[in-house]
N, C-alpha and C positions, 0 to 999 in steps of 0.2 A: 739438735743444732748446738755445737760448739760458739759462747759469745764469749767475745775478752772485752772488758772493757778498759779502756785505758781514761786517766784521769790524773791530768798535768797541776801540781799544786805548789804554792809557791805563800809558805807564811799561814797556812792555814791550817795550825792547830786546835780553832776554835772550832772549825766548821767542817773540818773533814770525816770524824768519823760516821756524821749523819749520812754523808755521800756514799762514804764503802759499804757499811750496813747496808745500803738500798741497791748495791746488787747482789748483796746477802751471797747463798753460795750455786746462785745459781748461770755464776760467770768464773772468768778468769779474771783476777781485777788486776792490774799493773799499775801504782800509782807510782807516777815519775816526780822527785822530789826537785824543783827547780832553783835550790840554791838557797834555798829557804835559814832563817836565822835564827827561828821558832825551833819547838819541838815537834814542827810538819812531821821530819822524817822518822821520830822515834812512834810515834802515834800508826803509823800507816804499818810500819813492824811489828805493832801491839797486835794488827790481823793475822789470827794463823790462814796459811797459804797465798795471803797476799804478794804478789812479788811487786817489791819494792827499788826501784831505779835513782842514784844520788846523779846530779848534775851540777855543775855552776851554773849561775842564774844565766840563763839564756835566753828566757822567754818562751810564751806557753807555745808556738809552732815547733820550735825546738826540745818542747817536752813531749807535745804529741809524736812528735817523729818517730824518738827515739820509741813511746811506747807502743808504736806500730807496728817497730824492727822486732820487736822484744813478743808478740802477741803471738798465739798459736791456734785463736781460735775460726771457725768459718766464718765468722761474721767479726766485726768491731764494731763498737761505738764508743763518743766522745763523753764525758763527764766534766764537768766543771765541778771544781771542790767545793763550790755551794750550795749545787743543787743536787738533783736526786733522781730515780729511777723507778720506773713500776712496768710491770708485766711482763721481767726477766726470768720468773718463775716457767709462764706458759709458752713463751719462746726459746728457753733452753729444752721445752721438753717436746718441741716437734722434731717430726723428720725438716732436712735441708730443702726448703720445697723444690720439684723437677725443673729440669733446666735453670736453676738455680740465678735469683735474677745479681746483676750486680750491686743494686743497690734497695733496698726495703725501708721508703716509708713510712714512718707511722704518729702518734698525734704528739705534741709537745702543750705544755697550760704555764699559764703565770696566771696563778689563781685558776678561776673560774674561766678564766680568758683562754681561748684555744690562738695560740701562733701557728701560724703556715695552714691555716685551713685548707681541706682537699676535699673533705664530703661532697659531694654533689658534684663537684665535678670529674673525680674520676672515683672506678669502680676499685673495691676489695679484691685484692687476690688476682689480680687481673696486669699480665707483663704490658708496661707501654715504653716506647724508645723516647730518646731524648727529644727527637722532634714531638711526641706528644705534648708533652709539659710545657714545649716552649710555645707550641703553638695554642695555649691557654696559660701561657702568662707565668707560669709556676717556675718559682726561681726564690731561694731560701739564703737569708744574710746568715743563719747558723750549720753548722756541721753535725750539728748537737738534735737528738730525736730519730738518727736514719740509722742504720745497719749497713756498713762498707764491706760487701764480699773480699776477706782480705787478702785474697790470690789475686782478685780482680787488682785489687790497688798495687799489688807486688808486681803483677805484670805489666803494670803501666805506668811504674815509680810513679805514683803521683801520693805525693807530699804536701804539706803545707810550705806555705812559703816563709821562709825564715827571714829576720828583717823588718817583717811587713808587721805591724805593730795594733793593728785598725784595720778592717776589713779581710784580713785572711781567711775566713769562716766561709766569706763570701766568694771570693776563687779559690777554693779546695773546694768546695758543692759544684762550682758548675765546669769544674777540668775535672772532675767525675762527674757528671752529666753528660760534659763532652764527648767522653771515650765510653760509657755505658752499652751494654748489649739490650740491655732492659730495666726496666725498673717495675718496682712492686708496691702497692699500698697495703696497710693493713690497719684495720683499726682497732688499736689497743693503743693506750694510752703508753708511751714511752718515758717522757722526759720531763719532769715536771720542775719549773723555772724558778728560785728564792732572789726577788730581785733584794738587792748590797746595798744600802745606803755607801758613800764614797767611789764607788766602780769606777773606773775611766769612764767609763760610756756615761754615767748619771748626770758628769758635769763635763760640760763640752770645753772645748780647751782649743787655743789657736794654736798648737801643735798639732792637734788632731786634722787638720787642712792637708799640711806637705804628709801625715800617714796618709789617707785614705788618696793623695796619691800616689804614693810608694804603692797603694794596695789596686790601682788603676793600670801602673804597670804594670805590674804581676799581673795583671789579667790581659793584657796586649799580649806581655811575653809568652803564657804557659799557655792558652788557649788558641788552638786553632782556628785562623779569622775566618767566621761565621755569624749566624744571626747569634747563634747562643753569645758570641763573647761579645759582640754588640749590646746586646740585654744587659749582659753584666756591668758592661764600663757603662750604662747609662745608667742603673739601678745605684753604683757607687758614688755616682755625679748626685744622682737625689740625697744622699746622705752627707753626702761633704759638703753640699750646699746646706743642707736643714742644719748642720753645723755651722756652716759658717754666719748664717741668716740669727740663729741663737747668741751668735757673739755679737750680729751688729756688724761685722768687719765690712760690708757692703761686696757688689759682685766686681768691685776691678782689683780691690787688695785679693779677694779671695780664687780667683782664676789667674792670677799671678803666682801666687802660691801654689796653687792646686798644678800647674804647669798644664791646662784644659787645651791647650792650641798645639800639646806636643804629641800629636798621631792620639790622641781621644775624640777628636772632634772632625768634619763633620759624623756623626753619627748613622751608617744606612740604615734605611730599615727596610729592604729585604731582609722577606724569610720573618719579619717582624710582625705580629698580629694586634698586641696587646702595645697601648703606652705613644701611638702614632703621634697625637697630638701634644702631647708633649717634648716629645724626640723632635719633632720638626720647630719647634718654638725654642727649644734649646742650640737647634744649628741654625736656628737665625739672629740668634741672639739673645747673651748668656745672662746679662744685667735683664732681661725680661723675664727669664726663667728664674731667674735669683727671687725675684721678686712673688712671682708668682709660688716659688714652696715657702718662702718666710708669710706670704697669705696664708696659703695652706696652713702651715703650722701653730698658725695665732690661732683660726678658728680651732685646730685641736685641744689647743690649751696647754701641749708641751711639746717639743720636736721629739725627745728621749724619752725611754722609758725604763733606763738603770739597768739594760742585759742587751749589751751589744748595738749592732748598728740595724739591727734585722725591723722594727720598729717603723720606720722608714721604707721598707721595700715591699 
């Protein structure tokens, strides 16, 4: 099995080589330099066979893009220039497994902590379609830890959404969920998480409100209206509220911003199994629901956890 990874980095000559060394040589690695002012892009050239992509800073969907165009292998996955990779050794060295699924799960850790758990509930080695997943709940705020069949994604342009600043991880997984023939678990450990002191995500920010709804549209726009994209723009709402609940902005400043009454809301839930009672507390009312995830999130003891918005979903 042919893997490329691609790995969008932007100023990260401190912490990049860690990242390429860890798909060592047993990928394609493409690091897309994003406009970087560092020695990002002379460092990533230090790799022999690295191929190496210069951009103006665009931002990392627009780094991923590009290194999607640029990949040749049967599978892809995402890297983040801080984190790291493991078990691209015993995945480059299978056959493509039969019928070939479009997308391959498998486990991601920050620390000792597993994100996106699947054990137990669904089997190894085993194709299920998108209504599987959906219909136990399974819907991931990252891109980061899965194998995208990259013909599958070639013949279905789907892209990250460029723009979208916050939440784009989160509709790129499930407009490939959407269009999926199959999907596959496997358990080997994939992606393993260095969370950043300073990350956007670590410290919440009232800009972050009007992204995560830039990142709400994009998910009305690009997904087919279904339960899945109902799941998603309600999984987004949880997060831009745990945001906004952290700043304190309350739910009238924050569903004003958030633009929640423009085609996000009411919410169906056919086709919905998982999250009922909350979905119906939130199309009755959103100052309830506001309330009720800044509860939530006090008893947690933080709403973020410094890698993304996935923490929340």
């Amino acid at each position: 099995m042919r893997i490329s990874v691609v790995i969008p980095a932007f100023n990260a000559a401190s912490r990049l080589s860690r990242a390429i060394r860890s798909a060592g040589d047993a990928a394609e690695v493409i690091i897309v330099d994003d406009g970087s002012t560092d020695a990002t892009a002379e460092i990533a050239e230090s790799f022999e066979g690295a191929k190496v992509i210069r951009q103006k800073n665009s931002g990392v969907s627009a780094a991923r893009n590009r290194g999607v165009e640029a990949a040749a292998g049967d599978y892809l996955c995402f890297l983040d220039d801080d984190d790291s990779l493991d078990s691209l050794s015993i995945l480059s060295g299978e056959e493509v497994p039969h019928e070939a699924p479009d997308m391959i799960i498998l486990r991601s850790f920050i620390g000792e902590k597993e994100r996106y758990p699947w054990k137990g509930i669904f089997d190894e080695n085993t194709p299920y379609s998108p209504s599987d997943l959906l219909s136990r709940g399974y819907l991931r705020g990252s891109a980061c830890g899965v194998l995208f069949r990259r013909k599958f994604l070639e013949d279905n342009a789907i892209r990250f959404a460029e723009g979208v600043r916050l939440g784009e991880d989160t509709v790129f997984f499930a407009e490939a969920l959407s269009r999926a023939g199959s999907v596959m678990f496997r358990d080997l450990p994939l992606y393993l998480i260095t969370p950043r002191e300073g990350s956007a995500s670590r410290k919440p920010s009232e800009t972050d409100i009007p992204c995560y709804a830039d990142a709400i549209e994009a998910a009305i726009g690009r997904l087919p209206a279904s339960p899945l994209r109902n799941l998603t723009v309600f999984k987004l709402i949880i997060v831009l509220t745990s945001r906004a609940a952290a700043l304190r902005l309350g739910p009238g400043k924050t569903a004003e911003a958030a633009r929640l009454r423009s085609g996000a809301l009411p919410i169906k839930l056919d086709g919905i199994s998982t999250e009922r009672a909350k979905i119906r507390l939130l199309n009755f009312s959103y100052p309830l629901f506001y309330h009720l995830i800044a509860f939530r999130d006090q008893l947690r003891g933080k709403p973020t956890d410094g890698k993304g918005v996935s923490e929340n979903m």
